[in-house]
LOLO-311177 format. One record per residue (C-alpha): residue in one letter; x, y, z. Coordinates in steps of 0.02 Angstrom, whole numbers, plus 32768, in hexadecimal, padded with zeros to 4 digits. Example, Ala and Ser with C-alpha at 12.3 -4.5 7.8 and 13.67 -1.06 7.14 Angstrom:
<atoms>
A82677F1F8186/S82AC7FCB8165/
</atoms>
This chain:
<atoms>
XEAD4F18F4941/XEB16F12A48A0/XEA8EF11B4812/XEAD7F04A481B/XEA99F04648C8/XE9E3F097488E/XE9F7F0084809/XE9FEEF834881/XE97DEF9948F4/XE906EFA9486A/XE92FEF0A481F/XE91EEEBC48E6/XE889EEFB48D1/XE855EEE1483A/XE891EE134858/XE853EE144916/XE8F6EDAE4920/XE9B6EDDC4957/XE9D6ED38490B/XE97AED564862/XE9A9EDEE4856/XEA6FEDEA486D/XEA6FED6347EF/XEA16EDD4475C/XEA87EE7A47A5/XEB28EDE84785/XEB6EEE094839/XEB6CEDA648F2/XEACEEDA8493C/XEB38EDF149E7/XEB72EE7A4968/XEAD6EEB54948/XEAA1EEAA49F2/XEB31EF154A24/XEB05EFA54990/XEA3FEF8E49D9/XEA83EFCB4A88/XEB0FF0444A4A/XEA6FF09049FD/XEA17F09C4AA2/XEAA0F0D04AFD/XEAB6F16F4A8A/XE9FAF1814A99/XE9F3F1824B4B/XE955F10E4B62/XE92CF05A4B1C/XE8CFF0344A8D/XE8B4EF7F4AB0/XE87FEF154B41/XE8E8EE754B20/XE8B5EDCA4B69/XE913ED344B4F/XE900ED134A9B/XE88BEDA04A62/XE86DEE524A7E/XE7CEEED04A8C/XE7F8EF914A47/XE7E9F00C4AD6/XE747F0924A92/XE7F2F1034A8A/XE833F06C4A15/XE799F06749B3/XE79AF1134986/XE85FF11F494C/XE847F07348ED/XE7A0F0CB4887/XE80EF17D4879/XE8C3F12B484C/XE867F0DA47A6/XE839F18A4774/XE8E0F1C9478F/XE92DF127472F/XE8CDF13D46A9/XE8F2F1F9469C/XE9ABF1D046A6/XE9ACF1464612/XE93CF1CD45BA/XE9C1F24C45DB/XEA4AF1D045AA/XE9F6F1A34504/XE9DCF26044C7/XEA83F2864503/XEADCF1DE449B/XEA6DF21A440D/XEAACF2DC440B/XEB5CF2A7442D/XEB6CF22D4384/XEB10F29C431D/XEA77F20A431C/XE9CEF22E42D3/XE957F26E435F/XE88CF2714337/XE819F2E6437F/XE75AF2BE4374/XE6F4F3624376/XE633F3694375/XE5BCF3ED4385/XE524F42A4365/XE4D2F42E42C5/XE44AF4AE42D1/XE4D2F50D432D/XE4DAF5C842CB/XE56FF6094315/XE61AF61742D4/XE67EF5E9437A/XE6A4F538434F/XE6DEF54D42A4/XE765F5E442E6/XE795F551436D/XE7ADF4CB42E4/XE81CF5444270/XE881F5804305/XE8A8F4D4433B/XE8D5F49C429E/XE950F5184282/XE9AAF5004329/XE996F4534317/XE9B0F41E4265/XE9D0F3724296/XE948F33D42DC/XE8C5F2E94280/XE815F34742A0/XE771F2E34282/XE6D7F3374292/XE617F30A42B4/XE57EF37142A8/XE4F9F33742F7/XE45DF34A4362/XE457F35C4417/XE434F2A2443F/XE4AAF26D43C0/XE542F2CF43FA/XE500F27644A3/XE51BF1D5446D/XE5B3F1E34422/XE5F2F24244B0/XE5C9F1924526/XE5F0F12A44B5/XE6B3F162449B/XE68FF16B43F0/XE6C8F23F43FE/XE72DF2A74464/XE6E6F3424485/XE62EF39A443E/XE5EAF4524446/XE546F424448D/XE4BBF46C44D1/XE476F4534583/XE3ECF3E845A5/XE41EF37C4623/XE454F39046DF/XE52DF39346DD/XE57BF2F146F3/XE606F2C7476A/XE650F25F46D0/XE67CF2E84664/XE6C2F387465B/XE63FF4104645/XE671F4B145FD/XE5E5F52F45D9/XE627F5924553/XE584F613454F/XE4E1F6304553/XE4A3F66244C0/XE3EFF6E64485/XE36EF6764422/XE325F6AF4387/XE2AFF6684309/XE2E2F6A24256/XE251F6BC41CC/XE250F70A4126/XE26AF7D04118/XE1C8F81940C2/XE159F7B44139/XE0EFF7EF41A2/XE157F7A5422E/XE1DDF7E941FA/XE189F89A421F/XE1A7F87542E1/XE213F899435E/XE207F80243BF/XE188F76E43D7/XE160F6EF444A/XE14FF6314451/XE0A1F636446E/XE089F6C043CC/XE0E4F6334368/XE052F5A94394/XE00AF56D42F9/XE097F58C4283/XE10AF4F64239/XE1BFF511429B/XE24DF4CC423B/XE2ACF44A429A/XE365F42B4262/XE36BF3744294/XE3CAF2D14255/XE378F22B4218/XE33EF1E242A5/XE33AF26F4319/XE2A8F2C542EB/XE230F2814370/XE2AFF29743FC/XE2DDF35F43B8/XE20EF37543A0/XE1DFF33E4445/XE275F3C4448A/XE22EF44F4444/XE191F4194458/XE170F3EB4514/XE228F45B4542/XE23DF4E544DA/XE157F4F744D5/XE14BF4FD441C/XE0B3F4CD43E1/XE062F4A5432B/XE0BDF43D429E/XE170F419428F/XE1E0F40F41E1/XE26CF3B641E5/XE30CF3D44189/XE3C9F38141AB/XE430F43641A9/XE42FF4E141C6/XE436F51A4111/XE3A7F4BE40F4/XE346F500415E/XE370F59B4117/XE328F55B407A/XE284F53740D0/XE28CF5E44120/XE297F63C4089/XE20AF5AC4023/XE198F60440AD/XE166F552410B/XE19AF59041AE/XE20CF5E6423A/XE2B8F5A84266/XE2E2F5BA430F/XE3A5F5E34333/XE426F60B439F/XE4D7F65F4365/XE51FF6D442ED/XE4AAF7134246/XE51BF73441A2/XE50BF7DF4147/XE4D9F79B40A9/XE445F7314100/XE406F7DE4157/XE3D1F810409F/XE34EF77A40A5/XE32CF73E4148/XE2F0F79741E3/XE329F7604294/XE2A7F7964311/XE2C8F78343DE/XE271F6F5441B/XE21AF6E444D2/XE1B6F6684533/XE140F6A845C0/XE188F75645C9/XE242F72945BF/XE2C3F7224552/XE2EDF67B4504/XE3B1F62F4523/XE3FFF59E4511/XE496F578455C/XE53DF50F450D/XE5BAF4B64552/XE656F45E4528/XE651F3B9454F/XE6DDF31A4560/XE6F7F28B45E4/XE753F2974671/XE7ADF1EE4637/XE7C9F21A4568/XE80DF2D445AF/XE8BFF2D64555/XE93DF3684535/XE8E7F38C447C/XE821F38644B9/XE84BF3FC4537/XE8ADF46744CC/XE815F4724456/XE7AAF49B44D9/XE7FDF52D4522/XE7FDF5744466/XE758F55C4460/XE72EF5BE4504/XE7B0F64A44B4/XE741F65C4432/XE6ADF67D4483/XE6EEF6F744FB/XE710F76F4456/XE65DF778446B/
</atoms>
Protein backbone atom coordinates (compact mmCIF):
# COMPACT_ATOMS: atom_id res chain seq x y z
CA UNK A 1 0.00 0.00 0.00
CA UNK A 2 1.88 3.31 -1.31
CA UNK A 3 1.19 6.47 0.96
CA UNK A 4 0.53 8.20 -3.07
CA UNK A 5 -2.24 5.81 -3.42
CA UNK A 6 -3.75 6.83 0.30
CA UNK A 7 -3.18 10.40 -1.25
CA UNK A 8 -5.41 9.87 -4.03
CA UNK A 9 -8.37 8.49 -2.83
CA UNK A 10 -8.59 11.16 -0.34
CA UNK A 11 -8.46 13.86 -2.76
CA UNK A 12 -11.42 11.61 -4.90
CA UNK A 13 -12.95 12.06 -2.04
CA UNK A 14 -12.36 15.04 -0.89
CA UNK A 15 -13.42 16.46 -4.85
CA UNK A 16 -16.33 13.74 -5.24
CA UNK A 17 -14.79 13.81 -8.77
CA UNK A 18 -12.09 11.42 -10.71
CA UNK A 19 -12.13 14.22 -13.08
CA UNK A 20 -11.52 17.10 -10.51
CA UNK A 21 -9.45 15.40 -8.75
CA UNK A 22 -6.76 14.01 -11.33
CA UNK A 23 -6.52 17.49 -12.56
CA UNK A 24 -5.41 19.09 -8.94
CA UNK A 25 -3.15 15.51 -8.28
CA UNK A 26 -1.56 16.74 -12.17
CA UNK A 27 -2.12 13.14 -13.61
CA UNK A 28 -4.88 11.29 -16.17
CA UNK A 29 -8.01 10.92 -14.69
CA UNK A 30 -7.62 6.83 -15.92
CA UNK A 31 -4.33 7.06 -13.81
CA UNK A 32 -5.88 7.77 -10.86
CA UNK A 33 -8.54 5.45 -11.42
CA UNK A 34 -6.04 2.74 -11.86
CA UNK A 35 -4.00 3.78 -8.30
CA UNK A 36 -7.93 3.91 -6.72
CA UNK A 37 -8.24 0.10 -7.68
CA UNK A 38 -4.51 -0.96 -7.19
CA UNK A 39 -5.53 0.30 -3.69
CA UNK A 40 -8.49 -1.99 -3.45
CA UNK A 41 -6.96 -4.74 -4.86
CA UNK A 42 -4.15 -4.74 -2.08
CA UNK A 43 -6.99 -4.17 0.35
CA UNK A 44 -8.96 -6.99 -0.61
CA UNK A 45 -12.50 -5.25 -0.58
CA UNK A 46 -13.82 -1.97 -2.34
CA UNK A 47 -14.03 1.21 -0.91
CA UNK A 48 -16.26 2.75 -3.47
CA UNK A 49 -19.42 1.88 -5.29
CA UNK A 50 -18.76 3.58 -8.73
CA UNK A 51 -21.65 4.53 -11.09
CA UNK A 52 -21.15 6.06 -14.27
CA UNK A 53 -19.84 9.38 -13.45
CA UNK A 54 -19.88 9.41 -9.62
CA UNK A 55 -19.20 7.18 -6.79
CA UNK A 56 -20.73 6.46 -3.10
CA UNK A 57 -17.85 5.26 -0.33
CA UNK A 58 -18.57 1.72 0.82
CA UNK A 59 -19.24 2.22 5.17
CA UNK A 60 -15.68 0.22 4.82
CA UNK A 61 -14.69 3.36 2.50
CA UNK A 62 -16.01 5.81 4.88
CA UNK A 63 -14.15 4.66 7.68
CA UNK A 64 -10.50 4.39 5.85
CA UNK A 65 -11.23 7.90 4.15
CA UNK A 66 -11.99 9.47 8.08
CA UNK A 67 -8.77 7.19 9.47
CA UNK A 68 -6.21 7.82 6.35
CA UNK A 69 -6.51 11.84 7.26
CA UNK A 70 -5.26 10.98 10.72
CA UNK A 71 -2.54 8.98 9.50
CA UNK A 72 -1.66 11.85 6.74
CA UNK A 73 -1.53 14.26 9.02
CA UNK A 74 0.65 12.24 11.45
CA UNK A 75 3.02 11.53 8.56
CA UNK A 76 3.46 15.38 7.38
CA UNK A 77 3.78 15.93 11.27
CA UNK A 78 6.46 13.32 11.34
CA UNK A 79 8.04 14.71 8.16
CA UNK A 80 8.16 18.29 9.49
CA UNK A 81 9.91 17.35 12.97
CA UNK A 82 12.09 15.09 11.18
CA UNK A 83 13.19 18.10 8.25
CA UNK A 84 13.47 20.31 11.32
CA UNK A 85 16.01 17.91 13.45
CA UNK A 86 17.86 17.00 10.35
CA UNK A 87 18.90 20.92 9.36
CA UNK A 88 19.48 21.87 12.73
CA UNK A 89 16.00 24.27 12.41
CA UNK A 90 14.53 25.96 15.42
CA UNK A 91 11.78 23.66 16.95
CA UNK A 92 9.16 25.36 19.66
CA UNK A 93 7.61 23.55 22.34
CA UNK A 94 4.52 25.18 24.12
CA UNK A 95 4.26 23.92 27.77
CA UNK A 96 1.43 24.89 30.20
CA UNK A 97 0.53 23.85 33.49
CA UNK A 98 -0.93 24.52 36.40
CA UNK A 99 -0.49 27.47 38.41
CA UNK A 100 -1.64 26.61 41.85
CA UNK A 101 0.22 23.39 41.08
CA UNK A 102 2.85 22.88 44.36
CA UNK A 103 4.84 20.21 43.08
CA UNK A 104 8.21 20.18 41.61
CA UNK A 105 7.61 17.50 38.74
CA UNK A 106 7.21 19.89 35.93
CA UNK A 107 10.05 22.08 36.57
CA UNK A 108 12.59 18.68 36.78
CA UNK A 109 10.74 17.85 33.22
CA UNK A 110 11.46 21.37 31.77
CA UNK A 111 15.31 21.32 32.92
CA UNK A 112 15.75 17.75 31.70
CA UNK A 113 14.40 18.54 28.36
CA UNK A 114 16.28 21.41 27.94
CA UNK A 115 19.41 19.86 28.46
CA UNK A 116 18.84 16.96 26.02
CA UNK A 117 17.34 19.25 23.81
CA UNK A 118 19.17 22.51 23.78
CA UNK A 119 17.77 23.41 20.56
CA UNK A 120 14.57 23.59 20.98
CA UNK A 121 12.89 26.67 21.86
CA UNK A 122 10.65 26.09 25.18
CA UNK A 123 7.68 28.52 25.85
CA UNK A 124 5.88 28.18 28.84
CA UNK A 125 2.27 29.14 30.28
CA UNK A 126 0.91 29.05 33.72
CA UNK A 127 -2.38 29.12 33.99
CA UNK A 128 -5.71 28.05 35.49
CA UNK A 129 -7.55 24.99 34.75
CA UNK A 130 -9.97 26.55 32.18
CA UNK A 131 -7.30 28.52 30.73
CA UNK A 132 -4.81 25.73 30.01
CA UNK A 133 -8.29 24.34 28.47
CA UNK A 134 -8.61 26.81 26.09
CA UNK A 135 -5.42 27.04 24.90
CA UNK A 136 -5.19 23.41 24.71
CA UNK A 137 -8.45 23.64 21.88
CA UNK A 138 -7.50 26.36 20.56
CA UNK A 139 -3.86 25.13 19.19
CA UNK A 140 -2.54 27.94 20.79
CA UNK A 141 -0.15 25.14 23.16
CA UNK A 142 1.15 21.84 22.88
CA UNK A 143 0.98 20.01 25.82
CA UNK A 144 -0.36 21.18 29.76
CA UNK A 145 0.01 19.44 33.26
CA UNK A 146 -3.59 19.67 34.12
CA UNK A 147 -5.80 18.55 36.46
CA UNK A 148 -8.91 16.35 35.83
CA UNK A 149 -12.20 17.71 35.71
CA UNK A 150 -13.61 16.59 32.75
CA UNK A 151 -14.60 13.08 31.27
CA UNK A 152 -11.29 11.93 28.72
CA UNK A 153 -11.64 12.92 25.25
CA UNK A 154 -11.13 10.73 22.24
CA UNK A 155 -9.25 13.91 20.73
CA UNK A 156 -6.35 13.92 22.89
CA UNK A 157 -3.93 11.96 24.45
CA UNK A 158 -4.59 11.54 28.20
CA UNK A 159 -1.79 10.68 30.41
CA UNK A 160 -2.52 10.65 34.17
CA UNK A 161 0.68 11.36 35.66
CA UNK A 162 -0.72 10.90 39.56
CA UNK A 163 -2.99 11.39 41.92
CA UNK A 164 -1.99 13.52 44.29
CA UNK A 165 -3.02 13.99 48.75
CA UNK A 166 -4.83 17.49 49.24
CA UNK A 167 -3.85 19.73 51.89
CA UNK A 168 -4.88 23.15 53.02
CA UNK A 169 -1.78 25.10 54.34
CA UNK A 170 -2.31 27.80 57.29
CA UNK A 171 0.01 29.61 59.46
CA UNK A 172 2.15 27.54 62.17
CA UNK A 173 1.18 28.99 65.71
CA UNK A 174 -2.54 28.78 64.84
CA UNK A 175 -4.77 27.03 66.34
CA UNK A 176 -5.24 25.05 63.17
CA UNK A 177 -2.14 24.43 62.87
CA UNK A 178 -2.40 22.37 66.28
CA UNK A 179 -4.26 19.52 64.21
CA UNK A 180 -3.65 16.56 62.69
CA UNK A 181 -6.05 16.70 60.01
CA UNK A 182 -9.39 18.60 59.20
CA UNK A 183 -12.21 18.35 57.11
CA UNK A 184 -14.07 20.38 54.46
CA UNK A 185 -16.93 20.79 56.45
CA UNK A 186 -14.51 22.01 59.75
CA UNK A 187 -13.22 24.65 57.18
CA UNK A 188 -16.98 26.22 56.61
CA UNK A 189 -16.93 29.73 57.53
CA UNK A 190 -13.32 30.52 57.01
CA UNK A 191 -12.01 32.70 53.84
CA UNK A 192 -10.10 29.87 51.49
CA UNK A 193 -7.50 31.41 49.33
CA UNK A 194 -8.09 30.79 45.68
CA UNK A 195 -4.97 31.01 43.35
CA UNK A 196 -6.86 32.17 40.27
CA UNK A 197 -6.06 34.43 37.08
CA UNK A 198 -7.99 37.64 35.98
CA UNK A 199 -10.93 36.50 34.75
CA UNK A 200 -11.07 33.14 36.18
CA UNK A 201 -12.12 33.72 39.48
CA UNK A 202 -15.85 32.96 39.13
CA UNK A 203 -15.22 29.82 37.07
CA UNK A 204 -12.23 28.50 39.91
CA UNK A 205 -14.91 29.74 42.86
CA UNK A 206 -17.78 27.96 41.62
CA UNK A 207 -15.18 24.61 41.37
CA UNK A 208 -14.40 24.61 44.71
CA UNK A 209 -17.42 25.71 45.69
CA UNK A 210 -20.23 23.38 44.27
CA UNK A 211 -17.05 20.46 43.43
CA UNK A 212 -14.56 20.51 45.86
CA UNK A 213 -17.82 21.62 48.91
CA UNK A 214 -16.02 24.57 50.25
CA UNK A 215 -18.07 26.85 51.73
CA UNK A 216 -17.72 30.62 53.20
CA UNK A 217 -15.69 33.50 51.42
CA UNK A 218 -13.13 33.18 48.84
CA UNK A 219 -9.70 35.46 48.38
CA UNK A 220 -8.35 35.61 45.36
CA UNK A 221 -4.73 35.91 44.42
CA UNK A 222 -2.90 35.23 40.72
CA UNK A 223 0.11 32.77 42.18
CA UNK A 224 1.17 30.47 44.56
CA UNK A 225 3.60 32.70 46.40
CA UNK A 226 1.02 34.92 46.93
CA UNK A 227 -1.02 33.04 48.44
CA UNK A 228 1.59 32.27 50.66
CA UNK A 229 1.64 35.86 51.52
CA UNK A 230 -2.03 35.75 52.43
CA UNK A 231 -1.35 32.54 54.42
CA UNK A 232 1.09 33.95 56.50
CA UNK A 233 -1.11 37.90 56.67
CA UNK A 234 -3.57 35.35 58.51
CA UNK A 235 -6.72 36.04 55.92
CA UNK A 236 -7.16 32.49 55.24
CA UNK A 237 -6.20 28.72 54.30
CA UNK A 238 -4.58 27.76 51.06
CA UNK A 239 -5.56 24.65 49.80
CA UNK A 240 -2.67 22.59 47.83
CA UNK A 241 -1.54 19.74 46.24
CA UNK A 242 2.39 18.83 45.70
CA UNK A 243 5.67 19.08 47.29
CA UNK A 244 6.16 21.70 50.64
CA UNK A 245 9.84 23.35 50.75
CA UNK A 246 11.91 23.04 54.02
CA UNK A 247 12.26 26.57 54.57
CA UNK A 248 8.28 27.11 54.24
CA UNK A 249 7.81 24.19 57.06
CA UNK A 250 9.33 26.86 59.54
CA UNK A 251 6.11 29.10 58.85
CA UNK A 252 3.41 27.32 57.39
CA UNK A 253 1.58 24.21 58.50
CA UNK A 254 0.15 21.68 55.93
CA UNK A 255 -2.68 19.79 57.53
CA UNK A 256 -4.47 16.56 55.63
CA UNK A 257 -7.56 17.57 54.19
CA UNK A 258 -10.92 15.29 53.89
CA UNK A 259 -14.42 15.63 52.68
CA UNK A 260 -17.17 13.32 54.20
CA UNK A 261 -14.78 10.91 55.87
CA UNK A 262 -12.24 10.56 53.02
CA UNK A 263 -9.22 11.69 52.01
CA UNK A 264 -9.10 14.52 49.51
CA UNK A 265 -7.07 13.80 45.84
CA UNK A 266 -6.88 15.23 42.86
CA UNK A 267 -5.67 13.64 40.03
CA UNK A 268 -3.17 15.14 36.94
CA UNK A 269 -2.72 14.33 33.71
CA UNK A 270 -0.64 15.13 30.79
CA UNK A 271 -2.44 16.31 28.16
CA UNK A 272 -1.76 17.01 24.02
CA UNK A 273 -3.90 16.31 20.80
CA UNK A 274 -3.89 13.43 19.02
CA UNK A 275 -3.27 15.72 15.78
CA UNK A 276 -0.33 18.37 17.35
CA UNK A 277 1.43 14.87 18.86
CA UNK A 278 5.06 15.34 17.28
CA UNK A 279 8.46 13.60 18.15
CA UNK A 280 9.39 16.62 20.81
CA UNK A 281 5.72 16.77 22.73
CA UNK A 282 5.98 13.27 23.24
CA UNK A 283 9.42 13.29 24.27
CA UNK A 284 8.46 15.86 26.97
CA UNK A 285 5.80 13.90 28.08
CA UNK A 286 7.46 10.72 28.81
CA UNK A 287 9.98 12.96 31.00
CA UNK A 288 7.37 14.19 32.65
CA UNK A 289 5.80 10.73 33.63
CA UNK A 290 9.72 9.81 34.61
CA UNK A 291 9.55 12.28 37.01
CA UNK A 292 6.72 11.42 38.78
CA UNK A 293 7.44 7.84 39.08
CA UNK A 294 10.63 8.99 41.45
CA UNK A 295 7.78 9.51 43.61
Amino acid sequence: MLLRQIQYFQKVVECRSFTEAAEKCHISQSAISQQIRALEDELGFDLMIRKNRSFELTPAGEYFYQKSLEITRQIEKLRTETRKIAFSETAVLRLGYLKNYGGHEFRAAVAEFSRKYPNVDIQIFAGTHEELYERLMNDSIDLVMNDQRRAFSDFYNNLILTEKKGFVEVPEGTFRASLEQITVEELEGDTCILVTSPGQEITDREFYRDILGFRGEFLNVYSLEEGRMQVLAGKGYLPVEGEFSDHMSKMIRRIPLYRKGSRVYRRYCAFWSRENSGYYIEEFAEILKKEFEKE
